[in-house]
N, CA, C and O atoms as a printed pandas DataFrame, in Angstrom:
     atom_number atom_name residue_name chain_id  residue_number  x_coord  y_coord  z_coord
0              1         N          UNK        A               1   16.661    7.585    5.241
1              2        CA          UNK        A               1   15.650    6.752    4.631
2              3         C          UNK        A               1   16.283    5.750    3.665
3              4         O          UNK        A               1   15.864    4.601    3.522
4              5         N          UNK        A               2   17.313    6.267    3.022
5              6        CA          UNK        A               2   17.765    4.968    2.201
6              7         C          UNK        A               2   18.202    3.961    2.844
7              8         O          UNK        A               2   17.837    2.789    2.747
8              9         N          UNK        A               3   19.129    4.495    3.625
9             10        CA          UNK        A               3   20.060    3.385    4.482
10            11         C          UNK        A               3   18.790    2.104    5.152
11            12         O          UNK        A               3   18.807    0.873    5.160
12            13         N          UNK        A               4   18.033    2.873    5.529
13            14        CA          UNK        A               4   16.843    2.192    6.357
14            15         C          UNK        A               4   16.520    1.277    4.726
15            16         O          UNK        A               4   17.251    0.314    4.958
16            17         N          UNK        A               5   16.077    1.057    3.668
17            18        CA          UNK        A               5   15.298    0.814    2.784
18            19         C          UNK        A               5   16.246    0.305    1.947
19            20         O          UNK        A               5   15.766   -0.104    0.890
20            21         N          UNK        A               6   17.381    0.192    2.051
21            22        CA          UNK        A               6   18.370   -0.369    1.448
22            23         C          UNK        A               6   17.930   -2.296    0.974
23            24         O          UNK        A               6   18.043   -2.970   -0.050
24            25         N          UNK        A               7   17.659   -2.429    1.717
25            26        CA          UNK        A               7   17.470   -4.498    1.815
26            27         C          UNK        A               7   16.133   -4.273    1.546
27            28         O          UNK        A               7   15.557   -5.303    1.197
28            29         N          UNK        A               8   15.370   -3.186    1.591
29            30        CA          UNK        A               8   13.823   -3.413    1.069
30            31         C          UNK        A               8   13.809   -3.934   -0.945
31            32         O          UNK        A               8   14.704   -3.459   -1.644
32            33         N          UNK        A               9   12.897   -4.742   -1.504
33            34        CA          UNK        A               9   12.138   -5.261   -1.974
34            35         C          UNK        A               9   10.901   -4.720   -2.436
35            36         O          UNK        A               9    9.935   -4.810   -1.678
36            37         N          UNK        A              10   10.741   -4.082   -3.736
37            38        CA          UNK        A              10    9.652   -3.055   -3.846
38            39         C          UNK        A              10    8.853   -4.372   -4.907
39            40         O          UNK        A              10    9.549   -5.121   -5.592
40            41         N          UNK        A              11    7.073   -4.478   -4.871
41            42        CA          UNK        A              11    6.623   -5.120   -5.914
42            43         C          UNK        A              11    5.349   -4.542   -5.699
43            44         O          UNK        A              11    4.637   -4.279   -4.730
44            45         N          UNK        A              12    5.291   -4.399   -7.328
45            46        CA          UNK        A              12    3.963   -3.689   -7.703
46            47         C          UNK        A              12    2.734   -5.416   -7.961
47            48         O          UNK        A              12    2.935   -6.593   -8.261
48            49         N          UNK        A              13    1.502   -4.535   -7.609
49            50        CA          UNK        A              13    0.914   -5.718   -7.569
50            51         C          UNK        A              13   -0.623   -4.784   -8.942
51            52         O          UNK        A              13   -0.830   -3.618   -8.605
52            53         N          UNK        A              14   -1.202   -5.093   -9.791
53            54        CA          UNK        A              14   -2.357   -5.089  -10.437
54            55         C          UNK        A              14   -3.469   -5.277   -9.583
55            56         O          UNK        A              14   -3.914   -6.414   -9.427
56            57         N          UNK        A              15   -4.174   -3.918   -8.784
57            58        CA          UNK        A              15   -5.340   -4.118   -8.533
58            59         C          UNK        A              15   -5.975   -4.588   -8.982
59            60         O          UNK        A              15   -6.388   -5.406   -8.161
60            61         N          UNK        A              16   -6.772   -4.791  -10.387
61            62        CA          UNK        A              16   -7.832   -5.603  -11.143
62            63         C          UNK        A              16   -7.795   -6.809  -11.384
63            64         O          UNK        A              16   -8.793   -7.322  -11.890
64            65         N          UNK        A              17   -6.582   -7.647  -11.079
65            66        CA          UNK        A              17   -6.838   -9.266  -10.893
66            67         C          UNK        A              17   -7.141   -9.438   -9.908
67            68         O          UNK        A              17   -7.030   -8.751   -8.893
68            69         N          UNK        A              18   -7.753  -10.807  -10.170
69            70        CA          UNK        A              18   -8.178  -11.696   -8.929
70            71         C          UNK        A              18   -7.154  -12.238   -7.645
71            72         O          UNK        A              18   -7.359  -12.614   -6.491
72            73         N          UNK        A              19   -6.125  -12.087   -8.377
73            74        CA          UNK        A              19   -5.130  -12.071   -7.446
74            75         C          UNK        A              19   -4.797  -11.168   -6.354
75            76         O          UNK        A              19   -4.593  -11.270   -5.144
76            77         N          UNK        A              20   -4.825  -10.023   -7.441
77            78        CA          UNK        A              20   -4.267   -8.679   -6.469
78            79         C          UNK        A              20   -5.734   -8.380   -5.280
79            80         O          UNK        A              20   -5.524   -7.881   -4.175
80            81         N          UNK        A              21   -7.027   -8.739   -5.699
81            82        CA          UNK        A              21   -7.452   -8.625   -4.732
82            83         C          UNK        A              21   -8.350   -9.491   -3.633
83            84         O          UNK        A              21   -9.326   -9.229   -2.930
84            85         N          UNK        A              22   -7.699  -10.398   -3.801
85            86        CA          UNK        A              22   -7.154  -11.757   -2.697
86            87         C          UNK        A              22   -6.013  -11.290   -1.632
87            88         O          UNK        A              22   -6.038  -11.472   -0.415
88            89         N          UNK        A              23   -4.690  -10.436   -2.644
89            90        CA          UNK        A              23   -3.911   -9.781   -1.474
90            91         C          UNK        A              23   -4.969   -8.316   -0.608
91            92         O          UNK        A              23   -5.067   -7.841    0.524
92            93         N          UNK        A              24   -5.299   -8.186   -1.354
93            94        CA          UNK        A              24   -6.121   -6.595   -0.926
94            95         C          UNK        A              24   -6.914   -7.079    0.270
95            96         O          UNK        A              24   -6.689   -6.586    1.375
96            97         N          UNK        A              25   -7.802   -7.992    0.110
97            98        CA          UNK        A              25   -8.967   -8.853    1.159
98            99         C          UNK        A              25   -7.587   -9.218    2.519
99           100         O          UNK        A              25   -7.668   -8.988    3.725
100          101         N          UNK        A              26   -6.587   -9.750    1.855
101          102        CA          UNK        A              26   -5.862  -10.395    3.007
102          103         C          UNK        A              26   -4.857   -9.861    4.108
103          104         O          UNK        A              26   -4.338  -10.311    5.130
104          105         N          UNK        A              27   -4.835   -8.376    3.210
105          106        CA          UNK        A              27   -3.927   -7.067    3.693
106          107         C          UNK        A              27   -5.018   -6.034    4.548
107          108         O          UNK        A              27   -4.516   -5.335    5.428
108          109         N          UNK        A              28   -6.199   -5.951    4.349
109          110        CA          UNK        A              28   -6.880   -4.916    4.821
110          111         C          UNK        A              28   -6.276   -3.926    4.066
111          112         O          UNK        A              28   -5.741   -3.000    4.676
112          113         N          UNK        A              29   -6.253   -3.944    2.581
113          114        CA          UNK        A              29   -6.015   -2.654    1.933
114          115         C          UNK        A              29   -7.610   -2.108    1.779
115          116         O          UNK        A              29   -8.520   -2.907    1.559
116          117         N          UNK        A              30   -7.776   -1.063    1.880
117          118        CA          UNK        A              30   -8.707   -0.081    1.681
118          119         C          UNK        A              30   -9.013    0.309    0.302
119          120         O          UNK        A              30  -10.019   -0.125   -0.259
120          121         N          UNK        A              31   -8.172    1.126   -0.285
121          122        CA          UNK        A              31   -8.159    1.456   -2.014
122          123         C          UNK        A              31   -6.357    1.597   -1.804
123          124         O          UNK        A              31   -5.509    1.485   -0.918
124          125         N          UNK        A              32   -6.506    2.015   -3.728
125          126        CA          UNK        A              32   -5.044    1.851   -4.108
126          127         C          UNK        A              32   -4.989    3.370   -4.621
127          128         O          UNK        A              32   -5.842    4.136   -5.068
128          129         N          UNK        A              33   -3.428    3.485   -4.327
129          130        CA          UNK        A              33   -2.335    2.827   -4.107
130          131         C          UNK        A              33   -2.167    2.905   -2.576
131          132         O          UNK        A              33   -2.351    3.873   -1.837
132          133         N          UNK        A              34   -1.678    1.344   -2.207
133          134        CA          UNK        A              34   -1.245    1.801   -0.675
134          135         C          UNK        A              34    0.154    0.899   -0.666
135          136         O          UNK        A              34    0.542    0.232   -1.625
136          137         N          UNK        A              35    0.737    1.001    0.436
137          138        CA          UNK        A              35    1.987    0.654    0.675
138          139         C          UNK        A              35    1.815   -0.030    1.601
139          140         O          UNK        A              35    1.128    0.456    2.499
140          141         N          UNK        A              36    2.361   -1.454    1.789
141          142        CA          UNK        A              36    1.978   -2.325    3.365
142          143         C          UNK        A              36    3.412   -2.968    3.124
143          144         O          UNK        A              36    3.576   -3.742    2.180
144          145         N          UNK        A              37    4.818   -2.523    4.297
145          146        CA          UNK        A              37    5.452   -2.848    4.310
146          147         C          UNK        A              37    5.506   -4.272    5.474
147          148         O          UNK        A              37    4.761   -4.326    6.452
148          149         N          UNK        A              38    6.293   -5.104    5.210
149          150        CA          UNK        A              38    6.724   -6.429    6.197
150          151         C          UNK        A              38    7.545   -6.308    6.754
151          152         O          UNK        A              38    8.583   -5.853    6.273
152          153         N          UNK        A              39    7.451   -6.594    7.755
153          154        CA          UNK        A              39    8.738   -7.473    8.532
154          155         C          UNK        A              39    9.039   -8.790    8.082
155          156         O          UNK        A              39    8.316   -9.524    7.408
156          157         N          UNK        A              40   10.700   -9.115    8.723
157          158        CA          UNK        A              40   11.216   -9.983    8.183
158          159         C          UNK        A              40   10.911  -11.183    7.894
159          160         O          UNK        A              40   11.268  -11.971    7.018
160          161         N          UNK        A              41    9.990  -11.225    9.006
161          162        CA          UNK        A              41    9.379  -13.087    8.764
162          163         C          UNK        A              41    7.861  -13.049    8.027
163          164         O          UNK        A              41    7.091  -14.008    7.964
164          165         N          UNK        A              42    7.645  -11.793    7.523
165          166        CA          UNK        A              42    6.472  -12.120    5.830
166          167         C          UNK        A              42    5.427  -11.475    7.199
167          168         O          UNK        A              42    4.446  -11.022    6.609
168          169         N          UNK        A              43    5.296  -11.328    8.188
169          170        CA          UNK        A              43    4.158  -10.202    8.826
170          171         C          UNK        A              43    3.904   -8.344    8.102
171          172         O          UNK        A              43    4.677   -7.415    7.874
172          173         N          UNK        A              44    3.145   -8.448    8.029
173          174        CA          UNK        A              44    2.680   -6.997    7.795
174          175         C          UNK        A              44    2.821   -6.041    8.956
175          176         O          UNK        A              44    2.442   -6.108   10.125
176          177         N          UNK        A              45    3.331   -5.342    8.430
177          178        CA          UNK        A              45    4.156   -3.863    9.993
178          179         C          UNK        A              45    3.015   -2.752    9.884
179          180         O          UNK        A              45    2.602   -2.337   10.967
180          181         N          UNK        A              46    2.666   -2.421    9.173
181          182        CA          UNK        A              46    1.280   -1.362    8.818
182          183         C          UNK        A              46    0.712   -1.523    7.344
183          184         O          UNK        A              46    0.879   -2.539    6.669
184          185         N          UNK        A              47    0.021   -0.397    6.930
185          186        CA          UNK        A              47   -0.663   -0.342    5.679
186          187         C          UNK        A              47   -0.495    1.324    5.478
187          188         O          UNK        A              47   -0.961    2.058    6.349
188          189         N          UNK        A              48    0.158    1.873    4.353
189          190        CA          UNK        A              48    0.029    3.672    4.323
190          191         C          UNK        A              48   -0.715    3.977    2.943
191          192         O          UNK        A              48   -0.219    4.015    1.817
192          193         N          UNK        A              49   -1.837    4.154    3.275
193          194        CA          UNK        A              49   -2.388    4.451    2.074
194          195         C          UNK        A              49   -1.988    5.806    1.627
195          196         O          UNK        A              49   -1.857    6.881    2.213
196          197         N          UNK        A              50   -1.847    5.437    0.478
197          198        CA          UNK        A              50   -1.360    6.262   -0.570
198          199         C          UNK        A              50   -2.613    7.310   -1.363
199          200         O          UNK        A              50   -2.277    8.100   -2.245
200          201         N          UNK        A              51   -3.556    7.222   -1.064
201          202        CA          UNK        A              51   -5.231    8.062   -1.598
202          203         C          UNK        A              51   -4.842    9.191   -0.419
203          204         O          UNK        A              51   -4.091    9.148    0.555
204          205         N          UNK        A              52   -5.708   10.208   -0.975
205          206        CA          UNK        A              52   -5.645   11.640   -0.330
206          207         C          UNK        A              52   -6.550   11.881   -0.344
207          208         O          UNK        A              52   -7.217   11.470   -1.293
208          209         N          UNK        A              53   -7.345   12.905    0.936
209          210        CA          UNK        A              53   -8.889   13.139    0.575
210          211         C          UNK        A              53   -8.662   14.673   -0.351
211          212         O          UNK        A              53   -7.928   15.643   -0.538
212          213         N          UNK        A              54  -10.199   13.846   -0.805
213          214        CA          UNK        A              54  -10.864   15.341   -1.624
214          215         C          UNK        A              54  -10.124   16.329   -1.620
215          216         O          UNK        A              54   -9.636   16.457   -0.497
216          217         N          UNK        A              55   -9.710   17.286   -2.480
217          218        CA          UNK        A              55   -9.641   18.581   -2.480
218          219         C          UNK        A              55  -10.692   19.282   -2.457
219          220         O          UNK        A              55  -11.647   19.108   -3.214
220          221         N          UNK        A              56  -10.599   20.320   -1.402
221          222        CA          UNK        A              56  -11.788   21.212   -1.607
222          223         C          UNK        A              56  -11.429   22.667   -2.784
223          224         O          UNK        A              56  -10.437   23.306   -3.134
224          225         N          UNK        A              57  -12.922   22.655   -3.076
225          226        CA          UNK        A              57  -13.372   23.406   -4.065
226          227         C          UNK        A              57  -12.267   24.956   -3.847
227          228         O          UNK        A              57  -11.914   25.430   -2.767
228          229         N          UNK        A              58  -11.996   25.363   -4.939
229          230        CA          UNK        A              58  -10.611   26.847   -4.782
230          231         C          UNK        A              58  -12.535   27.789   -4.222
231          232         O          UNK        A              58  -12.901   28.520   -3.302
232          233         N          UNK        A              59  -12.964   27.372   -5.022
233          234        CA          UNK        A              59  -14.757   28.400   -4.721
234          235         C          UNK        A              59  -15.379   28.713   -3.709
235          236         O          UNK        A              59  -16.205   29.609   -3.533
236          237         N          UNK        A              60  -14.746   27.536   -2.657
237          238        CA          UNK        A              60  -15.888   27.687   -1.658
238          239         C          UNK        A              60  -15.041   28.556   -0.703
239          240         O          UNK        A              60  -15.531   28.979    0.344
């Protein structure tokens, strides 16, 4: 995984500006945090959202 991620480029972006969700609208991000890595020429390769569902109740 490093070797692979070596030339990667990590940037955090602020969900609550208007900015960040202009990228969100333009990414098909869902909620945050997600990860949408590129390919080389600025295309989007997927989206991995980073949210987990619900935990269920230890009770039920």
């Amino acid at each position: 995984m490093i070797e692979r991620t070596r030339s990667s480029v990590p940037a955090g972006v602020d969900g609550d500006t208007p900015a960040a969700q202009a990228l969100g609208t333009r990414f098909a991000v869902g909620g945050y945090p997600t990860m949408v890595p590129f390919e080389a020429d600025g295309i989007a390769a997927t989206r991995l959202p980073g949210r987990a569902p619900p935990l269920r109740s230890a009770l039920s």
